[in-house]
N, C-alpha and C positions, 0 to 999 in steps of 0.2 A: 238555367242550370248548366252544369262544368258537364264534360262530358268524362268518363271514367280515364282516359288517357291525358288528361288535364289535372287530375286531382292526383293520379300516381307522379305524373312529375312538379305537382306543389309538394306536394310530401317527400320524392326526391329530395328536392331543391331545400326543403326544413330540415330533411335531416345531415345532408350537407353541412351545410349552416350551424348547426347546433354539433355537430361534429369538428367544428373549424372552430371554434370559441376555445372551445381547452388547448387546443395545439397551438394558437397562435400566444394566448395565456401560458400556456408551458415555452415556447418559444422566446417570449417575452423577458420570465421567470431568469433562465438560462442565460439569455442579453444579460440580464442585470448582475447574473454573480460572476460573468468570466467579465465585463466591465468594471464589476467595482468590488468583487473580495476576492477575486484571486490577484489580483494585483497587488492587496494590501497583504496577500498571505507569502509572497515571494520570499522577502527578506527575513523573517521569520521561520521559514522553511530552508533558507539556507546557513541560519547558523545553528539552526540544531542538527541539520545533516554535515557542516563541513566538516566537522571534527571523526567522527566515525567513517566518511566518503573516502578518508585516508589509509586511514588500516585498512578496511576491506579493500580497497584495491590494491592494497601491499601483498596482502593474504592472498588475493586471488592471482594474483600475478606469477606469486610465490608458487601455487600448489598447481599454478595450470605448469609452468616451467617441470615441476615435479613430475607431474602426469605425461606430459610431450615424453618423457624419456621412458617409459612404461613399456614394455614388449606388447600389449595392445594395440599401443598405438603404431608401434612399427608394421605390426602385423594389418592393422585398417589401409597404411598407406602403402601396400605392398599390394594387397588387393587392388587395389588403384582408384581407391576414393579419394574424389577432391579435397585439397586439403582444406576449404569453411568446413566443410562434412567432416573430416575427420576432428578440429577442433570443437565443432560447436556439438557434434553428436557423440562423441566420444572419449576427450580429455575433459572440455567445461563441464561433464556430467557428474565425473569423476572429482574436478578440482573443485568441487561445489560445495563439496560436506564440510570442510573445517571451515569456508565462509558462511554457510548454513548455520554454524554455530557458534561463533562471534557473530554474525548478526542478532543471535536471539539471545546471548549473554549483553548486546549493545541496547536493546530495548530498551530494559529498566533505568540506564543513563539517557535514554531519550526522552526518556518520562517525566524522570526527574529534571531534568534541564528545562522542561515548558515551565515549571513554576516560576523560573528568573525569566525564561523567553517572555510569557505570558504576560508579567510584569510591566518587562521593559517598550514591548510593545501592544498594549493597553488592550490586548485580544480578551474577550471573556471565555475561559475555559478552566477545567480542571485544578491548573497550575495557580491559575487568579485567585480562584475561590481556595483553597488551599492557601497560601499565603495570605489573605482577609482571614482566614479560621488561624493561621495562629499567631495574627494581631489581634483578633478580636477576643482570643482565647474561648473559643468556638468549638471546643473537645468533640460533639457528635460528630457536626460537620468534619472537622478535619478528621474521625478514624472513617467518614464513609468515604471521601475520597484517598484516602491513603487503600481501601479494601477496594476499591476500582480502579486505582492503578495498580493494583494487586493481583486482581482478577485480567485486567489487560495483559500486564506481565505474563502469566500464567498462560494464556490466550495464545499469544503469542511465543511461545516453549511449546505449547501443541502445534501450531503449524510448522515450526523449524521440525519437531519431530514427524510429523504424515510429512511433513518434504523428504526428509533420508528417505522414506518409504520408494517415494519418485524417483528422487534420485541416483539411489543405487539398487539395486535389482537383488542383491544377495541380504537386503535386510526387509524381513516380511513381517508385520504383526498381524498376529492372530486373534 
């Protein structure tokens, strides 16, 4: 017979063990999608962002130059905060809001662009299945994905809206 300090570290030692099996399985899992689909999602990911990556940095460029000449901001760097501090805490907060709002008018152009993205590189998504519904003249199917990129649209018009929230201080909803 085990003596009672024998059997609490077999039981350590199992539950160890049965503790290590999902994490190295979770471990495992993670290997395989930064090895083989985020590689395949690159190119695809950069043609539906290159086209909008441009404006918004035009807009943002635009509205932070805006904001640098703001009596705020003369007044932060009079105080004699550094100027990352004064740009990243108190002009980019500011320059945020009209790219806050082309970004969430750019959405439903990103949406719609995975239908050809989707297409062109043989991803199964949304965009796919949509373009099959109206080859196949697939009416449900294509109004339930046209009403979930609908609802994502929509989705994403509420988070541009709770950001102003963050963003600027002087707009609260109640």
């Amino acid at each position: 017979m085990y003596s009672a300090g024998v059997r609490k570290m077999g039981r350590f030692i199992i539950n160890r063990l049965l503790w290590a099996i999902p994490v190295f399985i979770g471990v495992t899992a993670l290997t395989f999608f930064l090895l083989n689909v985020v590689p395949s999602l690159i190119m695809p990911a950069l043609v539906l962002g290159w086209s909008s990556a441009a404006s918004i940095s035009r807009l943002t460029r635009s509205s932070l130059l805006e904001a640098i000449q703001m009596d705020y901001i003369r007044t932060a760097r009079a105080k004699g905060l550094r100027e990352r501090l004064v740009l990243t805490k108190h002009a980019l907060k500011n320059a945020m809001l009209p790219v806050v709002t082309i970004m969430a008018l750019q959405i439903a152009g990103l949406l719609s662009g995975t239908v050809i993205t989707e297409s062109v590189f043989g991803i199964p998504g949304v965009g796919r299945i949509s373009a099959g519904a109206i080859q196949n003249r697939d009416m449900p199917l294509l109004q339930g994905s046209v009403i979930f990129v609908t609802i994502l649209v929509i989705l994403g018009n509420l988070v541009a809206d709770i950001s102003y929230g963050l963003l600027d201080p002087g707009i609260r909803y109640e």
